[in-house]
PyMOL Python script that loads the backbone (N, CA, C, O; Angstrom):
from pymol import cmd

cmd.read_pdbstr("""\
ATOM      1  N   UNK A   1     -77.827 183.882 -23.010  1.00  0.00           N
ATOM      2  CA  UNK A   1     -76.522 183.848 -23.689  1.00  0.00           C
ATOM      3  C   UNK A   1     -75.979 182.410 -23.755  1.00  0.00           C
ATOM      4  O   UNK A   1     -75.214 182.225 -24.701  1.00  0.00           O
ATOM      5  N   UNK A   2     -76.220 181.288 -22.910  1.00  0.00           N
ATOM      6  CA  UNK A   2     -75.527 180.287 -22.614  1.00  0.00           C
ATOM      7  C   UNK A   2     -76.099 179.424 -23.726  1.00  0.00           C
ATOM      8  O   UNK A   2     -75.455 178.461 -24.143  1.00  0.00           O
ATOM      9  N   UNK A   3     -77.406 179.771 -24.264  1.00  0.00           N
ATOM     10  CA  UNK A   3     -78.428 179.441 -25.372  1.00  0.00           C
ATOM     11  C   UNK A   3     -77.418 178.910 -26.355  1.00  0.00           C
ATOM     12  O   UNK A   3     -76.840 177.873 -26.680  1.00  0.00           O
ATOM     13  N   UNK A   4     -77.554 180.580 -26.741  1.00  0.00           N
ATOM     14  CA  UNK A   4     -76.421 180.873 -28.355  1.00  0.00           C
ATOM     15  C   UNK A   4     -75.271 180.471 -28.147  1.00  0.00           C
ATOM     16  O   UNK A   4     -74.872 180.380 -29.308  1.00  0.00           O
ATOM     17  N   UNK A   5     -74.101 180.036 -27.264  1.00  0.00           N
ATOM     18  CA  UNK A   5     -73.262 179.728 -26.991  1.00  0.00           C
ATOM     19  C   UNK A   5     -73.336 177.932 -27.187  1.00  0.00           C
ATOM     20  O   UNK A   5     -72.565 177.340 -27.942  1.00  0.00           O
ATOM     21  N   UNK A   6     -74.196 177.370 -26.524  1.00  0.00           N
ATOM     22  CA  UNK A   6     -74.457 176.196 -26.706  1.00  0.00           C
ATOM     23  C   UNK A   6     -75.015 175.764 -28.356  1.00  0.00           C
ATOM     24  O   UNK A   6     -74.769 174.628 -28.761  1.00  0.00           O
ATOM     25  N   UNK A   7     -75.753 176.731 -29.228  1.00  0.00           N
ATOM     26  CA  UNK A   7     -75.968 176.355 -30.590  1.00  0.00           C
ATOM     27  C   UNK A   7     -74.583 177.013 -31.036  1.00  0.00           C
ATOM     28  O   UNK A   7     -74.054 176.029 -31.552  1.00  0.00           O
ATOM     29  N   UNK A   8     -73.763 177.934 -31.150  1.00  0.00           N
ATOM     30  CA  UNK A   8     -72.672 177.896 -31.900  1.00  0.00           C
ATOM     31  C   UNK A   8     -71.639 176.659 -31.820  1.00  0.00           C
ATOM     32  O   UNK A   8     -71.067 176.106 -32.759  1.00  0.00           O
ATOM     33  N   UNK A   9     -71.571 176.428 -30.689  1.00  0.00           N
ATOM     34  CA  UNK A   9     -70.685 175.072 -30.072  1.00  0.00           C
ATOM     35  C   UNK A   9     -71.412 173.383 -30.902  1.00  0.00           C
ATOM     36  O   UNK A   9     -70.681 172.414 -31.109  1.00  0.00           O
ATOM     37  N   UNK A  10     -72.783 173.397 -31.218  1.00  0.00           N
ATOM     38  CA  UNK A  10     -72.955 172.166 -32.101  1.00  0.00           C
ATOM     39  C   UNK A  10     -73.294 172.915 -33.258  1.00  0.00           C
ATOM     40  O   UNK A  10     -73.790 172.116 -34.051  1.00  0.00           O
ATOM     41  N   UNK A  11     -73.262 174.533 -33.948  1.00  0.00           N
ATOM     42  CA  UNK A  11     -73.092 174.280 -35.494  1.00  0.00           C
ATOM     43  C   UNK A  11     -71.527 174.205 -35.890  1.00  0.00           C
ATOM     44  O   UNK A  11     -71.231 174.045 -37.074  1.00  0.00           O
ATOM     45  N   UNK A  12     -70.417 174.333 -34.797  1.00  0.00           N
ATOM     46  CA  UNK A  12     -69.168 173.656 -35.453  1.00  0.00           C
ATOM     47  C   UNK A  12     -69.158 172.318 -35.594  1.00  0.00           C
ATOM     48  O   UNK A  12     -68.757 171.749 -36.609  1.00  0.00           O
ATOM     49  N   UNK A  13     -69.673 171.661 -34.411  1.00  0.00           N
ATOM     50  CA  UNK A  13     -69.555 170.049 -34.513  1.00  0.00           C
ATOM     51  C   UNK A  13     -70.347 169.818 -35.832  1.00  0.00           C
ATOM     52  O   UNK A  13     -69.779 169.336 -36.811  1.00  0.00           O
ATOM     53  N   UNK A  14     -71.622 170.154 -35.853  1.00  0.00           N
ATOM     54  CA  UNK A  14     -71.983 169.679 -36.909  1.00  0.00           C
ATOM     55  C   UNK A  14     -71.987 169.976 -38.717  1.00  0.00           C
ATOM     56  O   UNK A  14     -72.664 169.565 -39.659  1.00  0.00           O
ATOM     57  N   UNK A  15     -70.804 170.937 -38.541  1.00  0.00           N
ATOM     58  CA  UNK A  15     -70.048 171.589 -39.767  1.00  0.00           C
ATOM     59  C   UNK A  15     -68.910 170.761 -40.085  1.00  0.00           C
ATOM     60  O   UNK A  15     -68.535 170.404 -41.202  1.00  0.00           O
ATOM     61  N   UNK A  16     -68.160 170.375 -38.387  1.00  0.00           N
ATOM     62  CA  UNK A  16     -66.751 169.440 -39.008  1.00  0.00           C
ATOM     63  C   UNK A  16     -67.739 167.790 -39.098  1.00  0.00           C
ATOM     64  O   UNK A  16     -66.830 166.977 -38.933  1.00  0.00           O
ATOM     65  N   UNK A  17     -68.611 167.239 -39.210  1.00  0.00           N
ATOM     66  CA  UNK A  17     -69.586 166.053 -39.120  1.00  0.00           C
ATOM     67  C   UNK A  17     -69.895 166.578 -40.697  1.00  0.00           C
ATOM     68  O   UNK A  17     -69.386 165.774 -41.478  1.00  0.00           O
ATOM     69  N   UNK A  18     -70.442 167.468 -41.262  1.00  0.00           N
ATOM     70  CA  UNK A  18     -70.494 167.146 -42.483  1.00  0.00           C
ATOM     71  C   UNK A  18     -69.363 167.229 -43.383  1.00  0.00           C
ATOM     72  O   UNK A  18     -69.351 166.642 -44.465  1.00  0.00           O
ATOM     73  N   UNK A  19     -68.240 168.076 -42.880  1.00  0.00           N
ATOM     74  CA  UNK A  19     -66.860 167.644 -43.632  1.00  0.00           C
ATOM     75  C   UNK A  19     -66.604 166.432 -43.655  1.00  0.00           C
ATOM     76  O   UNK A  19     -66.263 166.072 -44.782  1.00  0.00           O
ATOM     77  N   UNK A  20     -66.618 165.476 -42.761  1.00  0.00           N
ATOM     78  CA  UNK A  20     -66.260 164.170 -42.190  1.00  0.00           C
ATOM     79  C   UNK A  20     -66.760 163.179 -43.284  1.00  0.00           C
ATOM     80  O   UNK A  20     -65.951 162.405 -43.797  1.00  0.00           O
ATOM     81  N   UNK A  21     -68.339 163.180 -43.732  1.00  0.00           N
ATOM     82  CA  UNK A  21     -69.753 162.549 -43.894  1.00  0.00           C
ATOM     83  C   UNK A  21     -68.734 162.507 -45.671  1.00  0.00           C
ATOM     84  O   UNK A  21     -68.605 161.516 -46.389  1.00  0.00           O
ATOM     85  N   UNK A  22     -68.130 164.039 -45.951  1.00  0.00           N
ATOM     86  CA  UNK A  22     -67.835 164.166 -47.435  1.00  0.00           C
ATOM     87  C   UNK A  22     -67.209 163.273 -48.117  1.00  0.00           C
ATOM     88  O   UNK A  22     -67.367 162.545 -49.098  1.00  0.00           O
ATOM     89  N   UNK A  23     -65.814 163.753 -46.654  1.00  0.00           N
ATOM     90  CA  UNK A  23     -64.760 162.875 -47.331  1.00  0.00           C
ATOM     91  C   UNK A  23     -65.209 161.937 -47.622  1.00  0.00           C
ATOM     92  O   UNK A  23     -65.411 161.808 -48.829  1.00  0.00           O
ATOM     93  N   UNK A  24     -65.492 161.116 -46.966  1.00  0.00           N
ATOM     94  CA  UNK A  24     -66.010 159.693 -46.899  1.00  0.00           C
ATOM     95  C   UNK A  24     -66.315 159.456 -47.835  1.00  0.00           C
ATOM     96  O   UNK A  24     -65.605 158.794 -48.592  1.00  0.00           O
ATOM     97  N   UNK A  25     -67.707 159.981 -48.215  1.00  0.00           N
ATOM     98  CA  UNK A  25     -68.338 159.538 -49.564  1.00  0.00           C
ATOM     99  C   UNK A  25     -67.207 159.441 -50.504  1.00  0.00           C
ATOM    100  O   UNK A  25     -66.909 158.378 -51.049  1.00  0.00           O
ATOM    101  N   UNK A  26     -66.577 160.548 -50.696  1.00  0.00           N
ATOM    102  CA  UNK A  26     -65.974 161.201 -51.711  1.00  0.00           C
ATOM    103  C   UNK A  26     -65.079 159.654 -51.893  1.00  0.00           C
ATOM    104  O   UNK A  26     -65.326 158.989 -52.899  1.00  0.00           O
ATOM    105  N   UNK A  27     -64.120 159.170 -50.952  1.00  0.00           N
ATOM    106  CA  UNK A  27     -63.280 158.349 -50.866  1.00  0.00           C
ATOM    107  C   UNK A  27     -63.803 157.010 -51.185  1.00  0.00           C
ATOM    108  O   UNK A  27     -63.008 156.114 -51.469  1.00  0.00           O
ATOM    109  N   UNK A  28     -65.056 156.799 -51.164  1.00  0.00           N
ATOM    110  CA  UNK A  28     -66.061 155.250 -51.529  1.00  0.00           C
ATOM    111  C   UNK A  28     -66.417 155.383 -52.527  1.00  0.00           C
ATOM    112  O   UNK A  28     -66.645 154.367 -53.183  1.00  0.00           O
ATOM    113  N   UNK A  29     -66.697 157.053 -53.283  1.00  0.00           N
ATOM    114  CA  UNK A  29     -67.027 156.942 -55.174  1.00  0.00           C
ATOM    115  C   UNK A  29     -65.573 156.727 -55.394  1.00  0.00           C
ATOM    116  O   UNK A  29     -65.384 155.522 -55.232  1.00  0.00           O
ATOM    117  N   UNK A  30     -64.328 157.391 -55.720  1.00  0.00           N
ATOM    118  CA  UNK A  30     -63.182 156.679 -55.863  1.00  0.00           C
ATOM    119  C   UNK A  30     -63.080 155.722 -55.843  1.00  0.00           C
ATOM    120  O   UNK A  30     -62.816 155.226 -56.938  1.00  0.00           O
ATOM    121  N   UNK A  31     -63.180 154.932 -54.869  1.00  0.00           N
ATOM    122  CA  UNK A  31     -62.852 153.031 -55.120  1.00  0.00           C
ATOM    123  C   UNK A  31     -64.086 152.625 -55.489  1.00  0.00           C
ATOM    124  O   UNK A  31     -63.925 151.537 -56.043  1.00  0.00           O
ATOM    125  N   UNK A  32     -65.161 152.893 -55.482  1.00  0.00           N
ATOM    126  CA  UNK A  32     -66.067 152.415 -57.126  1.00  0.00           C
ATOM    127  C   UNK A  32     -65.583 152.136 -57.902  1.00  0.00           C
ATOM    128  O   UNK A  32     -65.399 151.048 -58.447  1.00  0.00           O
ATOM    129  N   UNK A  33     -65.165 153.504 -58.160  1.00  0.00           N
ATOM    130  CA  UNK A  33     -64.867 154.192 -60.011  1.00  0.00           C
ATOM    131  C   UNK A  33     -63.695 153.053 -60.033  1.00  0.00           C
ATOM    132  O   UNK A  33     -63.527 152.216 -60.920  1.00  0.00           O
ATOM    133  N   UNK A  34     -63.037 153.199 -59.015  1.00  0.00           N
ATOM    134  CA  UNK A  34     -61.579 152.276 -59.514  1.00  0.00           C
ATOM    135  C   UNK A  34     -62.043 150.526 -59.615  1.00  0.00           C
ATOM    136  O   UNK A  34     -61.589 149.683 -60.389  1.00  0.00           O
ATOM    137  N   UNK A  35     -62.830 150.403 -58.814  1.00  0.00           N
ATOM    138  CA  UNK A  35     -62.861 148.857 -58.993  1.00  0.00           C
ATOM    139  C   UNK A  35     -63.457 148.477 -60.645  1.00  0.00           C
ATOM    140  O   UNK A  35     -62.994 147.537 -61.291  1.00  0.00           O
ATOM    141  N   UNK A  36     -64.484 149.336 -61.128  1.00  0.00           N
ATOM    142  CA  UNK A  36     -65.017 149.034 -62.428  1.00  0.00           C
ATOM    143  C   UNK A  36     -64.063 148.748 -63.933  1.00  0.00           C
ATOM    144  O   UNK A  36     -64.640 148.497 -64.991  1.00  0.00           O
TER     145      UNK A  36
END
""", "prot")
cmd.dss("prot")
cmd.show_as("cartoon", "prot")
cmd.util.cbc("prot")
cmd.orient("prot")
């Protein structure tokens, strides 16, 4: 049990890590687009 407990506990981390990864991008094509 401590298994599955320990993989649910890093597929949140690594669910809010790809929210994180998005924004980001998302926020660096924006100031692209804007600098052009």
């Amino acid at each position: 049990m401590e298994g599955l407990e320990v993989l649910e506990v890093f597929h949140h981390e690594a669910t809010l890590l790809i929210l994180v990864v998005h924004l980001l991008g998302t926020q660096m094509l924006i100031n692209v687009r804007g600098k052009e």
